[in-house]
C-alpha positions in Angstrom: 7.0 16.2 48.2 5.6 17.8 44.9 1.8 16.8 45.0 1.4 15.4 42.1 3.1 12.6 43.1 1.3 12.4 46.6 -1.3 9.7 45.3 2.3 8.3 43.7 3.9 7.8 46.6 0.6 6.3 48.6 0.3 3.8 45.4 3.8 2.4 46.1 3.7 2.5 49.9 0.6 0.4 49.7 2.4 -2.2 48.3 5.8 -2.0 50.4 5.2 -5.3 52.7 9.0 -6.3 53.3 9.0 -9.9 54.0 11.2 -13.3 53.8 10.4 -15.5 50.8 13.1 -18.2 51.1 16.3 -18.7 53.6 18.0 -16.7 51.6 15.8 -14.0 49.3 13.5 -11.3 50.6 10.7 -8.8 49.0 8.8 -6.2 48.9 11.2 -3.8 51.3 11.2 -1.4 48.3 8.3 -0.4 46.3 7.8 1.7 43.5 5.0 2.9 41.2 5.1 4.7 37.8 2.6 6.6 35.6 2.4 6.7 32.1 0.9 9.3 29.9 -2.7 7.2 29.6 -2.4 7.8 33.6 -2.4 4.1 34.3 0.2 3.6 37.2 2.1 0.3 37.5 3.3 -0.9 40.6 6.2 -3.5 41.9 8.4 -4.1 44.2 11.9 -5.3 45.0 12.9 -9.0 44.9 16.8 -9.4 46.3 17.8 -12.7 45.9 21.4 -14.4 46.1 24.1 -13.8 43.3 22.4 -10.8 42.2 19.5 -12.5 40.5 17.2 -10.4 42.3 16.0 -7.1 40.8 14.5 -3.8 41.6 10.9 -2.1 42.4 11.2 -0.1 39.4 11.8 -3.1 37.2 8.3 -4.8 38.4 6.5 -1.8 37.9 8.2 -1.2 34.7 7.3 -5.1 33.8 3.9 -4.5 35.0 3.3 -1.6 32.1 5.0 -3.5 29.4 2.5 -6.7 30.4 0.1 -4.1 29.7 0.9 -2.8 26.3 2.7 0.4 27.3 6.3 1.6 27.5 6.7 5.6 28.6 6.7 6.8 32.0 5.8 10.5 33.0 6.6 10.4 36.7 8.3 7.9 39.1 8.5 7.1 42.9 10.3 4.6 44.8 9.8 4.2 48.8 11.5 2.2 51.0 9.7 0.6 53.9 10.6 3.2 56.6 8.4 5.2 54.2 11.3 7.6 52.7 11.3 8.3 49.2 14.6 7.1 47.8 16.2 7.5 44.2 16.6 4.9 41.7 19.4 3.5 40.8 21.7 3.5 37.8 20.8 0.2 36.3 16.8 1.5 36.8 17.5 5.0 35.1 19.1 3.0 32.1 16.6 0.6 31.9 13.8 3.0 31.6 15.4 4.9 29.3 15.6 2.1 26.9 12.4 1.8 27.5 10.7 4.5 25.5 12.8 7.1 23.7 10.7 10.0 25.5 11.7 8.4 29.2 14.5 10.2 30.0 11.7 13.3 30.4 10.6 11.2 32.9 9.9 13.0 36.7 11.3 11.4 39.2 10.3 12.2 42.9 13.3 12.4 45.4 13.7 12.9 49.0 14.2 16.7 48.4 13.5 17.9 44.6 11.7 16.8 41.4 14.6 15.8 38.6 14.6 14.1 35.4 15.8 10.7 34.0 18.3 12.7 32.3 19.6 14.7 34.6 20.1 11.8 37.0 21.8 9.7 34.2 23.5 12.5 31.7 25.9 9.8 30.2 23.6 7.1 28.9 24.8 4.1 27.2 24.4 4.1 23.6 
């Protein structure tokens, strides 16, 4: 892991705490935390649901900042509750590119290499 997103990655895995919320819809099993350029970091985690009505760590965190009055993200991590660092998926990387039109710079942490929002999604919508 690149260390500058050590105290990244110990943000979101302090949050990971995978349990049951209903018979049917679970949390927390992912957890991610983002940084913006004030250096804030947001942090959220997963919310799986039936019928897809659920939604992803990245999109709490990413709520969490806009609640807060900002929008662009310099670096992002997501951990899954065995602790690995795991990418984010397409709907995330689009969504955080819409996000702020300098996201796709964004550095995203994964299990082997540093990479881009762009490089991880080089055919956006729109």
């Amino acid at each position: 892991m690149e260390p500058e997103f050590i105290a990244l990655y110990e943000r979101a895995k302090a949050v990971l705490c995978p349990r049951q919320l209903s018979q049917n819809s679970f949390a927390g099993s992912v957890a991610a935390a983002i940084e913006t350029p004030s250096g804030a970091v947001y942090t959220g985690v997963c919310i799986d649901t039936p019928c897809s009505m659920g939604f992803c760590a990245e999109h709490a965190a990413a709520a969490a900042m806009v609640t807060a009055g900002e929008s662009r993200v310099v670096r992002l991590i997501a951990v899954y509750e065995d602790g690995s660092v795991i990418p984010p998926c397409g709907r995330c990387r689009e969504f955080l590119c819409q996000l702020h039109d300098e996201n796709p710079a964004c550095l995203v942490q994964l299990a082997d290499r540093v990479a881009t929002l762009e490089e991880l999604l080089p055919d956006r919508w729109g």
